[in-house]
C-alpha positions as CSV (number, residue, x, y, z in Angstrom):
1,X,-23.8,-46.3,-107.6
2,X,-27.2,-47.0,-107.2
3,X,-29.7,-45.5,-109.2
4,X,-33.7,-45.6,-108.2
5,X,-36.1,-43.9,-110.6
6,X,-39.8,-42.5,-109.5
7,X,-42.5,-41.0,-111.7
8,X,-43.9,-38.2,-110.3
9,X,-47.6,-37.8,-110.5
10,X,-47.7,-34.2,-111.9
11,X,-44.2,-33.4,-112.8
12,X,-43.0,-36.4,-114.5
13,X,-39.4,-35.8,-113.4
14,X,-36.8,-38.6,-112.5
15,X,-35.4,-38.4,-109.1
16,X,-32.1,-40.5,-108.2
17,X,-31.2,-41.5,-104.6
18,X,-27.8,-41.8,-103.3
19,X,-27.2,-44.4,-100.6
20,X,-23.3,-44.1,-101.2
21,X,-23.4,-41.0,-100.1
22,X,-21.6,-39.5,-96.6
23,X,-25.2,-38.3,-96.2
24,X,-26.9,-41.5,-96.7
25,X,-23.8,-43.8,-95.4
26,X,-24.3,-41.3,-92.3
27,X,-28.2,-42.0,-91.9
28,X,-28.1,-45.3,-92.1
29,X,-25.6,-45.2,-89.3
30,X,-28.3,-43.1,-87.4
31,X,-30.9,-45.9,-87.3
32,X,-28.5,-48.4,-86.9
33,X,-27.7,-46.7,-83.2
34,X,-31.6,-46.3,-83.2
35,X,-32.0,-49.4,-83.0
36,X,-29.3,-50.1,-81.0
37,X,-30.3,-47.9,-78.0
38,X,-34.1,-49.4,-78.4
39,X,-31.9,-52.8,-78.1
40,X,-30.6,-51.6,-74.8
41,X,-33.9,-49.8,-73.7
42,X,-35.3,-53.1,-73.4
43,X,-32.7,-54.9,-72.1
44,X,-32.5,-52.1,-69.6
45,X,-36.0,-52.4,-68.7
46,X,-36.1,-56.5,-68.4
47,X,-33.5,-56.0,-66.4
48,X,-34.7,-53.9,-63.4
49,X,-37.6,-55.5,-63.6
50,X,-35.9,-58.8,-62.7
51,X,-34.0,-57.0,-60.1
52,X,-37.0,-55.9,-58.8
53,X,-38.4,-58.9,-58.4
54,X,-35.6,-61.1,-57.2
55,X,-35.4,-58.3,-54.5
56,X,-39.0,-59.0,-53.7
57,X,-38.9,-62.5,-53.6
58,X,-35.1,-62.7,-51.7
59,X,-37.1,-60.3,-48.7
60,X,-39.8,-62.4,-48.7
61,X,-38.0,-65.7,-48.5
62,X,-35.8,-64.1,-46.2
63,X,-38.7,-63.1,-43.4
64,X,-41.3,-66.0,-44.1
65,X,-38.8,-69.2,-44.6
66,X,-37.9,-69.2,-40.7
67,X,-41.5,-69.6,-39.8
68,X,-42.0,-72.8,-42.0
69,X,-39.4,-74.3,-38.4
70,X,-40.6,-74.5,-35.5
71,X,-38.1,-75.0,-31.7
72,X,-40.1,-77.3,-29.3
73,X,-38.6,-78.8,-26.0
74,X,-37.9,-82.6,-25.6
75,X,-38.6,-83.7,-22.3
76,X,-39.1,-86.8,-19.8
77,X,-43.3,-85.6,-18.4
78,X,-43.9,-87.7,-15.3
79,X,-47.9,-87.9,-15.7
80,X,-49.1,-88.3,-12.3
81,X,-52.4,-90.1,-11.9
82,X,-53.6,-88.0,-8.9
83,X,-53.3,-84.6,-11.3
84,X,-54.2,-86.3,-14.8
85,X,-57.3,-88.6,-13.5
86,X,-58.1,-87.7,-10.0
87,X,-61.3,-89.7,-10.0
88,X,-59.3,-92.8,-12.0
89,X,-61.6,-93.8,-14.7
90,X,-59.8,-93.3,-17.3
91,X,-62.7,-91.5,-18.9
92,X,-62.0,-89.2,-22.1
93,X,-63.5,-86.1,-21.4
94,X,-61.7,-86.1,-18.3
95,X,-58.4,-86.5,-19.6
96,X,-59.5,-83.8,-22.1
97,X,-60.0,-81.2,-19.9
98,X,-57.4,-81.9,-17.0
99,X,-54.8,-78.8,-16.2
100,X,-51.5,-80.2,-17.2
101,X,-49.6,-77.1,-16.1
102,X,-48.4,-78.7,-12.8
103,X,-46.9,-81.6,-14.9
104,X,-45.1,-79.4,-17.3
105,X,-44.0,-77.4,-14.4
106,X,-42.5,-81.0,-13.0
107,X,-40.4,-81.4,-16.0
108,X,-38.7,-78.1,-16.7
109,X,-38.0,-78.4,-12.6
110,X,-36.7,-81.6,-13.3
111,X,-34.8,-80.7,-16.7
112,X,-33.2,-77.0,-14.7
113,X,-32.8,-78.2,-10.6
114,X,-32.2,-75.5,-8.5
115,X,-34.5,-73.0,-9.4
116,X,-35.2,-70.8,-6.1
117,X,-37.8,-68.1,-6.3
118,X,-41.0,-67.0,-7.6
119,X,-40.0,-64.9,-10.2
120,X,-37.8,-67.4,-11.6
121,X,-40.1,-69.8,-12.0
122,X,-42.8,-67.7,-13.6
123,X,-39.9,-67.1,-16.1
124,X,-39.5,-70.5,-16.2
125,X,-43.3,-71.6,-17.0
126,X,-43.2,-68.4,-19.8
127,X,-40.9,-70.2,-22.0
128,X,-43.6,-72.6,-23.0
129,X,-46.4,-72.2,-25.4
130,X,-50.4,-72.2,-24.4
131,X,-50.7,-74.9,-26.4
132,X,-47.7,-77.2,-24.9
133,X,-49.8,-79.9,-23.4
134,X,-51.7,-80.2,-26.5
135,X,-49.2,-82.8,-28.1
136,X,-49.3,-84.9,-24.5
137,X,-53.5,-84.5,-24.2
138,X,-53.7,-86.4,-28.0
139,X,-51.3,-89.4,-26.6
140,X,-52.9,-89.6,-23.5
141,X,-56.3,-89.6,-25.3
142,X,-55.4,-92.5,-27.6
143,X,-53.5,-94.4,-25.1
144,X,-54.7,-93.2,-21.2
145,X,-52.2,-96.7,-20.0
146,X,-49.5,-93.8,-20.2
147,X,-51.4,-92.2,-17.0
148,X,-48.4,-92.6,-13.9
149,X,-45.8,-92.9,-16.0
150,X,-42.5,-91.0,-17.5
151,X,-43.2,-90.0,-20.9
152,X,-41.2,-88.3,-23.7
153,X,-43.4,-85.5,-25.3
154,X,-42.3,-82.6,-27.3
155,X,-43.4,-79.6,-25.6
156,X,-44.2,-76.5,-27.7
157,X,-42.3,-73.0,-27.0
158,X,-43.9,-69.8,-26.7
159,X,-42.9,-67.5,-29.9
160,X,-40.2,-65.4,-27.8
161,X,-38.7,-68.5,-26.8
162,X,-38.7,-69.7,-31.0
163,X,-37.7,-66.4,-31.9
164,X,-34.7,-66.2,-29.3
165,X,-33.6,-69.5,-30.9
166,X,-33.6,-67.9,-34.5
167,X,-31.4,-65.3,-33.0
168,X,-33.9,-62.8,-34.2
169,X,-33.7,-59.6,-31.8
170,X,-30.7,-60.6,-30.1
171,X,-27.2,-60.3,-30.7
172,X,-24.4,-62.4,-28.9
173,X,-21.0,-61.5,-28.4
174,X,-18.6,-64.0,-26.3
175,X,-14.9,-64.8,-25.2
176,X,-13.0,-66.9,-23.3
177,X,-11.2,-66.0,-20.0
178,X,-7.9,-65.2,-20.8
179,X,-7.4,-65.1,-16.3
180,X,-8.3,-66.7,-13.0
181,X,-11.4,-66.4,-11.4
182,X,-12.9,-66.6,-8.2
183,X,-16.4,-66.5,-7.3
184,X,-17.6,-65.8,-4.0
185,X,-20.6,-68.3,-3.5
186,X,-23.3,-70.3,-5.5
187,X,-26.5,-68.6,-5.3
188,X,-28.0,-65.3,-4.5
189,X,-25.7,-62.5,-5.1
190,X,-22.1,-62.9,-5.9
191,X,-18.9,-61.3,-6.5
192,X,-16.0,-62.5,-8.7
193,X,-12.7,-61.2,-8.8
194,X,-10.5,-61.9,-12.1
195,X,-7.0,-62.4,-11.4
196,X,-5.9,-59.3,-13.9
197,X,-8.1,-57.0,-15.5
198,X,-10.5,-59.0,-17.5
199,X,-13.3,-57.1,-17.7
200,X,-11.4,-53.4,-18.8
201,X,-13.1,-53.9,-22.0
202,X,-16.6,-54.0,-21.1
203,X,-15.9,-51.5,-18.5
204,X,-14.7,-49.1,-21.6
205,X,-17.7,-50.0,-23.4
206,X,-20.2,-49.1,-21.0
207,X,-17.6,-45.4,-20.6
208,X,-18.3,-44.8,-23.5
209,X,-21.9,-45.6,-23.9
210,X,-21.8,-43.4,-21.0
211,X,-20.3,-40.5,-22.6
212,X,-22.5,-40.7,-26.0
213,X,-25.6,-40.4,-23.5
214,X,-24.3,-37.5,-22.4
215,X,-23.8,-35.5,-25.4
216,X,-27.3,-37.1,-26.3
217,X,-28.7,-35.1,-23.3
218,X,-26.2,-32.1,-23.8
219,X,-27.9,-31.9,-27.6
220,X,-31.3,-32.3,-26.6
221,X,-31.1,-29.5,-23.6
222,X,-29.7,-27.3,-26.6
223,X,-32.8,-27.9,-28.9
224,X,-35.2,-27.4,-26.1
225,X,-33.6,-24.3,-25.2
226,X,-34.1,-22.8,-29.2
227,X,-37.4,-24.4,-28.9
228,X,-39.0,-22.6,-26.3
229,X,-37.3,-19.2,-26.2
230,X,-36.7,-19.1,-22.9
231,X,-39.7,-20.7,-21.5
232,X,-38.2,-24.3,-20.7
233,X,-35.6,-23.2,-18.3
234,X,-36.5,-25.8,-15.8
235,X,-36.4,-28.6,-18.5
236,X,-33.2,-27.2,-19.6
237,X,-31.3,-27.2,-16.4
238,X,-32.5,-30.9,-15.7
239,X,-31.3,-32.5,-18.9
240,X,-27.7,-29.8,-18.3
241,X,-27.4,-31.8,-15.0
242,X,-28.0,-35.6,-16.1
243,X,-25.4,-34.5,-18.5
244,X,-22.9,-33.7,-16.3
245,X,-23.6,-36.6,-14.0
246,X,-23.1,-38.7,-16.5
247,X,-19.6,-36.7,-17.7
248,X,-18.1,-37.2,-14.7
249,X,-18.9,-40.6,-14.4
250,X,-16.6,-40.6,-17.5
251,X,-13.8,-38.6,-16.3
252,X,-13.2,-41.8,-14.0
253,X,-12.4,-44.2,-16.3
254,X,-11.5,-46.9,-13.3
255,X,-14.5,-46.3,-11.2
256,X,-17.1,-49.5,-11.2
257,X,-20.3,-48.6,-13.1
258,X,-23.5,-50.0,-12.4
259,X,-25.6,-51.7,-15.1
260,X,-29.1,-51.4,-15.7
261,X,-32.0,-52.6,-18.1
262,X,-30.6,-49.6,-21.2
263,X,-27.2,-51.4,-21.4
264,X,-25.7,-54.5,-22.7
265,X,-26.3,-57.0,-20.4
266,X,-22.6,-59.0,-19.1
267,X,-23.3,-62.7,-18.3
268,X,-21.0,-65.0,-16.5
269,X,-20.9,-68.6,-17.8
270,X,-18.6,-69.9,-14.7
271,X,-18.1,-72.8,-12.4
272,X,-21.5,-74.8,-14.3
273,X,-23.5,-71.7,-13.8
274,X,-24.3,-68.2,-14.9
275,X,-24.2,-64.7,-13.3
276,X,-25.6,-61.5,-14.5
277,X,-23.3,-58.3,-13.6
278,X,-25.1,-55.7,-11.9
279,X,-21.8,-53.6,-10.9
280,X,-18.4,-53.8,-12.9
281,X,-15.0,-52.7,-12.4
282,X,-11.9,-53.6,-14.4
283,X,-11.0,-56.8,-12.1
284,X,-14.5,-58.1,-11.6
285,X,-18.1,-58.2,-11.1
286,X,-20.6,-58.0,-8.6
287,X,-24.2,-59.7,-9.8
288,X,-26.8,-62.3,-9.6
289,X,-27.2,-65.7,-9.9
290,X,-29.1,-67.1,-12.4
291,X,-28.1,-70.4,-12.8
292,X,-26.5,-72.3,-9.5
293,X,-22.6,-72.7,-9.3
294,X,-21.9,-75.8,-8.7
295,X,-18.9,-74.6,-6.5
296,X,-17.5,-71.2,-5.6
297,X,-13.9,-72.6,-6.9
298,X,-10.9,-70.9,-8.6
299,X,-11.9,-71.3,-12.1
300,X,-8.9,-71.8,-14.1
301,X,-7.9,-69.5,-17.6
302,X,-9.8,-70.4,-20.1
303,X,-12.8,-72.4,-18.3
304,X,-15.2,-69.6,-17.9
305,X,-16.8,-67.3,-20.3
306,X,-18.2,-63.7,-20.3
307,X,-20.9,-63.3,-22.6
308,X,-22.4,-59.7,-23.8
309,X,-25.8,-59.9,-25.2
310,X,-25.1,-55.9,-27.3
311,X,-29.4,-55.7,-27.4
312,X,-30.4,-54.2,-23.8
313,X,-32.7,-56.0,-22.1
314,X,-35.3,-53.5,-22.2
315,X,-35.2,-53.9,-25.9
316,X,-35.3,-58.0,-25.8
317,X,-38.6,-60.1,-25.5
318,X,-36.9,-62.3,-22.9
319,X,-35.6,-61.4,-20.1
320,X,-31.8,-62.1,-19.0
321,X,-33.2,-64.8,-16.9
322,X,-34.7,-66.5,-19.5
323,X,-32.4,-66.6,-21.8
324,X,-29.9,-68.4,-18.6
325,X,-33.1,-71.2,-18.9
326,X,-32.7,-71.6,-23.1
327,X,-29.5,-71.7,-23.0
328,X,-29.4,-74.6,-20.1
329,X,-32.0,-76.5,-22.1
330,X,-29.9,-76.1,-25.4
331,X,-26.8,-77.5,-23.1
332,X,-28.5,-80.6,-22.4
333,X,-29.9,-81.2,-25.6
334,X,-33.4,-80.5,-24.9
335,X,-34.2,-78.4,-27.9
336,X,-35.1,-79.5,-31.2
337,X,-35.7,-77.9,-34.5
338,X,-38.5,-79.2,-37.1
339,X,-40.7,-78.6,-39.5
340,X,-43.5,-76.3,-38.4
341,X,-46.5,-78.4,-39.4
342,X,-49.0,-76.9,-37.6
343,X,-48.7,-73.7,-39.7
344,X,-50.8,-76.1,-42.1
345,X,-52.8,-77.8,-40.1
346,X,-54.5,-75.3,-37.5
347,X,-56.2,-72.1,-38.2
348,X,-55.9,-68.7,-36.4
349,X,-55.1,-67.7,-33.3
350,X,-54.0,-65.0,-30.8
351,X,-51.0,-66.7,-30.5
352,X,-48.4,-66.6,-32.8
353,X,-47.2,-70.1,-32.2
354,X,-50.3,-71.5,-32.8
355,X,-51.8,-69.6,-35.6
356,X,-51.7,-71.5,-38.9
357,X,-53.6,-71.2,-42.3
358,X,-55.4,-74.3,-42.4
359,X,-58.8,-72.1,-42.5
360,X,-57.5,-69.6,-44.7
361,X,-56.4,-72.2,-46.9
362,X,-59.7,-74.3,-47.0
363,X,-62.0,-70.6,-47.2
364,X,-60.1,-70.1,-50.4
365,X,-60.5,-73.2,-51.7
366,X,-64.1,-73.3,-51.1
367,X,-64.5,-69.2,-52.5
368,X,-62.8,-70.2,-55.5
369,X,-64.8,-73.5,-56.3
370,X,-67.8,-71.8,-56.1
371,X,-66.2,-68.6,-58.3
372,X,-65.3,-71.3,-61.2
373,X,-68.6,-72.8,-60.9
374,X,-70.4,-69.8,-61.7
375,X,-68.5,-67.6,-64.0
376,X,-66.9,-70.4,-66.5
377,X,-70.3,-71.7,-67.6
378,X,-72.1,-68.7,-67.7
379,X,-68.7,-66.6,-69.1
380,X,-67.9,-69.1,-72.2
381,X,-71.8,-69.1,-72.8
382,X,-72.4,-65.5,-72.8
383,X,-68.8,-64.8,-75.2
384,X,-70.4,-67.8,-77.3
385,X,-73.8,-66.2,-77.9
386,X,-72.5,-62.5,-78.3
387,X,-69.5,-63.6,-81.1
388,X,-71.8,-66.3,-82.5
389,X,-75.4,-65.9,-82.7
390,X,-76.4,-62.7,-81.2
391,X,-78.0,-60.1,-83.8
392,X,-75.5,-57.1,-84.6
393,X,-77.4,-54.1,-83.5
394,X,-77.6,-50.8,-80.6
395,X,-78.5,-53.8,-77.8
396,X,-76.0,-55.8,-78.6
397,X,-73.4,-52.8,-78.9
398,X,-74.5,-51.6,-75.4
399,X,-74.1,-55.6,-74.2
400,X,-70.6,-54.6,-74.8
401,X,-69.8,-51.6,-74.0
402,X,-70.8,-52.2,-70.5
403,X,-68.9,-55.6,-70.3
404,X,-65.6,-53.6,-71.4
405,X,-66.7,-51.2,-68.5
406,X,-67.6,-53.6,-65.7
407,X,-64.1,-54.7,-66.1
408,X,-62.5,-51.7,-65.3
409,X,-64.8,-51.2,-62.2
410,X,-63.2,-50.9,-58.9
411,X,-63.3,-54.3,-57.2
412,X,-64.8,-52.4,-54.3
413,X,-67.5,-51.6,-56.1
414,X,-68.3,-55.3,-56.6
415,X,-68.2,-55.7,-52.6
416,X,-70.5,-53.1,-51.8
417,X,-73.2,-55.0,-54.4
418,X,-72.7,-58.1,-52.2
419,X,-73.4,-56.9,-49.0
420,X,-76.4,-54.7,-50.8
421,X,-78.1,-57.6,-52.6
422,X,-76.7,-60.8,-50.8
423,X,-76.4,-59.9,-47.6
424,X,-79.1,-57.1,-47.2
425,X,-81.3,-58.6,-49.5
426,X,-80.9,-62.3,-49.7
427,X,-80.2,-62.6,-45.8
428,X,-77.1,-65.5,-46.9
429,X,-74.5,-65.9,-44.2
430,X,-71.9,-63.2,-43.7
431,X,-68.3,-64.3,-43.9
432,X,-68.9,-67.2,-46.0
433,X,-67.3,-68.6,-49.7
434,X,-70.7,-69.2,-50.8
435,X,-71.4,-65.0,-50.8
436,X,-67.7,-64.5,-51.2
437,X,-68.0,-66.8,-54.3
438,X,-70.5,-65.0,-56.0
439,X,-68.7,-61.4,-55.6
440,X,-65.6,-62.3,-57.2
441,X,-67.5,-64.2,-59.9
442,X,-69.1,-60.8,-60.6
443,X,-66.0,-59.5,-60.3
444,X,-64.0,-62.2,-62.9
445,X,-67.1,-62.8,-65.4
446,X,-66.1,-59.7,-67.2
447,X,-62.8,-60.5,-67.9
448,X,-63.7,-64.0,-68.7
449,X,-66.4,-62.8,-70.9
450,X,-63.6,-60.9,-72.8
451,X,-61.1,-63.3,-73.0
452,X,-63.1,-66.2,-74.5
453,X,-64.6,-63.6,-77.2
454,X,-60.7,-62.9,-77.9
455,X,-59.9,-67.0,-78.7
456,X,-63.2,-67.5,-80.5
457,X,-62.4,-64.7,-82.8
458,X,-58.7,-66.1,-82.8
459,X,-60.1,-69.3,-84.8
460,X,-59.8,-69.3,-88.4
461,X,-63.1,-68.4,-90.5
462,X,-62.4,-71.2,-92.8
463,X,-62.2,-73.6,-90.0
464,X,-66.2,-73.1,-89.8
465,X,-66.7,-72.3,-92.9
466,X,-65.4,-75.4,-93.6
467,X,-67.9,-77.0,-91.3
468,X,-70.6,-75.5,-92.6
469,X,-70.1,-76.4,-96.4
470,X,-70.3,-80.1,-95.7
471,X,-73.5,-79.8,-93.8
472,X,-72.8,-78.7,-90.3
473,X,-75.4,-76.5,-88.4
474,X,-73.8,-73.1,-87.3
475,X,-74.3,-74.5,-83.7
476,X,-72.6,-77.7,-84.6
477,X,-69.9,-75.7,-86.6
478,X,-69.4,-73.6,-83.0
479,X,-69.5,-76.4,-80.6
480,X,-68.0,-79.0,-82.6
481,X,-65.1,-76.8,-84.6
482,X,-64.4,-73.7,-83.4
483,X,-65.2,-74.2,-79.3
484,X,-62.4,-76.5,-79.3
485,X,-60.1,-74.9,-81.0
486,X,-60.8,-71.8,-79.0
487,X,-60.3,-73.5,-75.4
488,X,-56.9,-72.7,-74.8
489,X,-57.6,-69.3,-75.0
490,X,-60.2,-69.9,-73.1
491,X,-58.8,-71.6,-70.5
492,X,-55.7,-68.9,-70.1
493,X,-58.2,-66.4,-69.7
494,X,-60.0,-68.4,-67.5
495,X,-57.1,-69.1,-64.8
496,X,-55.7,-65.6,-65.2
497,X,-59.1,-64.5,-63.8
498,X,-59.5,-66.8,-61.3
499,X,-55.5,-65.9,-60.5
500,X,-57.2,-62.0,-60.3
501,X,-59.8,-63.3,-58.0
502,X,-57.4,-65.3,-55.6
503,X,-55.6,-61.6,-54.4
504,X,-58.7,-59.8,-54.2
505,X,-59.4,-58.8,-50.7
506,X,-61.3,-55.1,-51.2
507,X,-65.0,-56.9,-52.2
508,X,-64.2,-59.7,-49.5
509,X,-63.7,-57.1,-46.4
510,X,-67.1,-55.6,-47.4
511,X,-68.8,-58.9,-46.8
512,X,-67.5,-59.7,-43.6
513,X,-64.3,-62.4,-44.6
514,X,-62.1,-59.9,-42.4
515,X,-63.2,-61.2,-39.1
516,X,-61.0,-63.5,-36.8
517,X,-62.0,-67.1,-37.8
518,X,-60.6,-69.9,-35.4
519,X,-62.4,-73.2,-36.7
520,X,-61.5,-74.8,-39.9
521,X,-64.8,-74.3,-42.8
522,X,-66.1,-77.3,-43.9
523,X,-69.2,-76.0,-45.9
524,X,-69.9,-73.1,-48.3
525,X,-72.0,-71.8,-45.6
526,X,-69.7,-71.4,-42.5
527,X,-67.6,-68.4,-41.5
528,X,-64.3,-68.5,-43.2
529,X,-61.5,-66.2,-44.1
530,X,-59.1,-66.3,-47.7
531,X,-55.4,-66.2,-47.7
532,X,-55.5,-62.5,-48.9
533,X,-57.4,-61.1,-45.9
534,X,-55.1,-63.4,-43.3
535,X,-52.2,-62.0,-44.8
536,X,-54.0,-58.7,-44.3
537,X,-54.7,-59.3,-41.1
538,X,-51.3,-61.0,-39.8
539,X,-49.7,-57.8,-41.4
540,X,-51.2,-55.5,-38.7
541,X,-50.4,-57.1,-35.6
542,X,-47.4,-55.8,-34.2
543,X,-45.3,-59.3,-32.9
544,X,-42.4,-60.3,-34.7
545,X,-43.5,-63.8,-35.0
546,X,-46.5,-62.5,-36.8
547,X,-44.5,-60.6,-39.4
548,X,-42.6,-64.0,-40.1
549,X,-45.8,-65.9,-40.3
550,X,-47.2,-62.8,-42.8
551,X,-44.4,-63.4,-45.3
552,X,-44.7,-66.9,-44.7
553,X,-48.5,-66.8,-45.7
554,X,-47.4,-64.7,-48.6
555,X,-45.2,-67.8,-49.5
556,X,-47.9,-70.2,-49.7
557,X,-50.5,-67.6,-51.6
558,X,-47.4,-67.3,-54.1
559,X,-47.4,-71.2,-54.3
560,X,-50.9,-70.9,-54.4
561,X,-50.6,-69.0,-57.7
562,X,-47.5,-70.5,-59.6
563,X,-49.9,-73.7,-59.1
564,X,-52.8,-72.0,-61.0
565,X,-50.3,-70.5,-64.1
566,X,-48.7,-74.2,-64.0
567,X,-52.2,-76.0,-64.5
568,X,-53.0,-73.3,-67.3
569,X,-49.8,-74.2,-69.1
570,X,-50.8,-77.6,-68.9
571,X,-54.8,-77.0,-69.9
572,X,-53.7,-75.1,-72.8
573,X,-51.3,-78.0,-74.1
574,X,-53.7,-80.2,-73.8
575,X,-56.4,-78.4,-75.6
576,X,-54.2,-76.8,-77.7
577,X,-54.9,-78.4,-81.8
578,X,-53.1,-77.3,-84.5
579,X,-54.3,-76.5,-88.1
């Protein structure tokens, strides 16, 4: 036993403690699973927040990675003189601004022959990007010798035609024949009869997709009946009546059904060419041509192929016909996959294709250059004189106060000063980094401000005390001593602002950096845009190759960033002195 005495101020009386008590024994129990369960708290906590975030990072990955690849078609281009250089001269300007449609036209007729039809070949010219000929313009350019001859370009697809390739928005079921076949011609429309039943099972899919509508439209008469009390008889009766169309098309479970733009669309991969089924039955198919037999045949079991695209056509971005036309130019080996480099290298556009973040990239460069220019100098100098030199009195306490303030301001608030005194007042350019500069150095001086105060007050006392006792000037002490020793701080503080000022994008919209900016800046002066606000933008279009290129933005402002924190950690080693 364990006996601890205490004198009592007044009473002057011994008290003894017990810790091998059951009491005691049983307390310190208590705050051992105290601290047990605040062990687990925080193990708890560090790990939904990694969840968290590896969710958030796995989902942005997941969306933004495919639109770092681009699909572009490979093909043999016969440049014809008389539609390149009409006049001849080989003169730049004119091979600049010649139309090269009829020449891309020539090689997708040449890579698909047999293409009949108007339609088809509007299809046809849709799978290619505006900016196709742009790749074949440059090398006629540098080298107009080329003019009259074959060459092999790589020829840009349109984003429905990338997208199709990524199997985004479209999914593909297929089988092989396990029957004969016989079509009944080459082009136009065609029948083709199946030796046994081969097509039961789509039949029976498309029964009972039949039969779901049905009790879709049975349901919704029911709820527009309760609905209107009464009133929406005539509604009522008309839904009742599709419904029982569409039930006794079920009862007759062998009667041909014909398809339409709502259903899965049936494709035909037979005889080298494709059909689409317009009318099935369990033996065969009646439908059209899109890609020419090569002969009307018996196929053999096991040489043709019936391929179900499940997302109705209605609900694709290409069309039944053009997917017959990617899928011929993936057969000959026409498509290839690469690195999308002109996501870095061109700016915005309407297209998603074409639209890259060169501009964004360069605006944000040029914004933040001028941000550090302004706010480190005039940040350090201002923490320097307030910690160091300035007089301790009611000014210099309301100095403060309002620096600790101006950083909790909205950021908002910052942007409406811009466009009042910048803008308004100093007539400087809207939509540039210059004016976008000096906001978020308004907004980032503050914090700056704060943090440098924080490392010079970090620094030992004796380390200028020091400084001063062998001679030192209190500026020499400050500059010479405790500056450096301070500049890690510093410097943390500094890139963790500048890291705040990078994802700002409330002060930038009010000075005009959220308008659609094509060119590339070169100057602190011209219109230009900042990661943040394309982003912004890019996230409120409603194509799906603009969501990819929005996470794949957010990609690059996230490299953006890990870049800053890494050059931080390395500032602050190299700075960093110990005493």
């Amino acid at each position: 036993m364990t006996d601890i005495s205490m004198e009592g101020a007044g009473a002057g009386r011994q008290r003894r403690l017990d810790v091998t008590s059951d009491a005691a024994r049983a307390r310190i129990r208590r705050r051992y699973r105290a601290e047990s369960r605040f062990k687990a708290y925080g193990i708890a906590a560090l790990t939904v927040t990694a969840a968290f975030l590896a969710l958030l990072m796995f989902d942005i990955l997941r969306n933004g990675l495919p639109a770092f690849w681009q699909h572009s078609l490979v093909l043999d281009v016969p440049v014809k003189a008389d539609v390149v250089d009409p006049a001849g001269k080989r003169e730049t300007d004119a091979i600049r601004s010649a139309d090269y449609f009829p020449v891309m036209k020539a090689a997708l007729d040449n890579a698909i022959p047999g293409i009949e039809g108007r339609a088809a070949s509007k299809q046809l010219s849709r799978l290619l990007s505006t900016g196709a000929p742009d790749g074949l313009r440059q090398m006629l350019v540098a080298d107009p010798s080329l003019i009259g001859t074959t060459v092999k370009t790589s020829l840009m697809l349109s984003d429905d035609a990338d997208l199709y390739y990524k199997g985004t928005g479209t999914r593909v079921e297929s089988r092989t024949s396990q029957s004969a076949a016989t079509p009944s011609g080459i082009k136009g429309e065609v029948t083709i009869l199946a030796s046994s039943n081969e097509f039961a099972g789509e039949l029976k899919t498309i029964k009972d997709a039949i039969r779901e509508r049905a009790a879709a439209l049975t349901n919704e008469a029911a709820r527009v009946e309760r609905a209107s009390q009464g009133k929406g008889v005539e509604r009522v009766t008309q839904l009742r009546d599709q419904a029982a169309v569409l039930a006794a098309r079920y009862q007759q479970p062998g009667a041909a059904e014909a398809l339409d733009g709502r259903m899965a669309s049936v494709l035909v991969a037979i005889n080298g060419g494709l059909v689409k089924a317009t009318k099935i039955e369990a033996s065969g198919i009646t439908g059209d041509v899109l890609l020419p037999l090569k002969s009307q045949d018996e196929a053999k079991p096991g040489t043709w192929q019936v391929v179900r695209y499940l997302t109705p056509e209605a609900d694709r971005k290409v069309s039944d016909q053009e997917v017959a036309f990617l899928e011929r130019l993936r057969e000959i080996g026409a498509v290839r996959n690469g690195f999308n480099w002109n996501f870095f290298t061109s700016g915005d556009s309407r297209e998603p294709e074409l639209a890259g973040v060169r501009g964004a990239l360069m605006g944000t460069a040029l914004t933040l250059l001028v941000t550090l220019l302004l706010c480190l100098p005039i940040g350090v100098m201002a923490a320097i004189y307030l910690e160091e030199f300035a007089p301790k009195n009611r000014l210099t306490d309301l100095i403060e106060v309002n620096i600790n303030n101006l950083a909790a301001v909205p950021s908002i608030v910052f942007g409406l000063l811009g466009l009042a005194v910048f803008l308004n007042f100093f007539n400087l350019p809207r939509s540039a980094p210059l004016v976008g500069g000096l906001v978020l150095a308004l907004l980032v001086l503050p914090t700056i401000i704060i943090a440098a105060r924080a490392a010079l007050k970090a620094v030992p006392p004796s380390i200028k005390e020091a400084a001063l006792g062998v001679g030192a000037s209190h500026q020499q002490a400050v500059f010479h001593h405790v500056l450096p020793l301070a500049m890690p701080g510093i410097m943390t503080g500094t890139i963790i602002g500048m890291a705040h000022a990078l994802g700002e994008t409330a002060p930038l919209l009010m000075i005009g950096m959220v308008a659609f900016i094509v060119d590339v800046p070169g100057a602190f002066t011209d219109a230009a845009t900042v990661l943040p606000v394309q982003i912004y933008l890019w996230s409120d279009l409603p194509e799906p190759a603009f969501q990819a290129k929005t996470a794949a933005a957010i990609v690059v402002l996230l490299g953006f960033l890990f870049l800053m924190n890494g050059a931080a950690i390395w500032l602050r080693k190299k700075f960093e002195r110990r005493w």
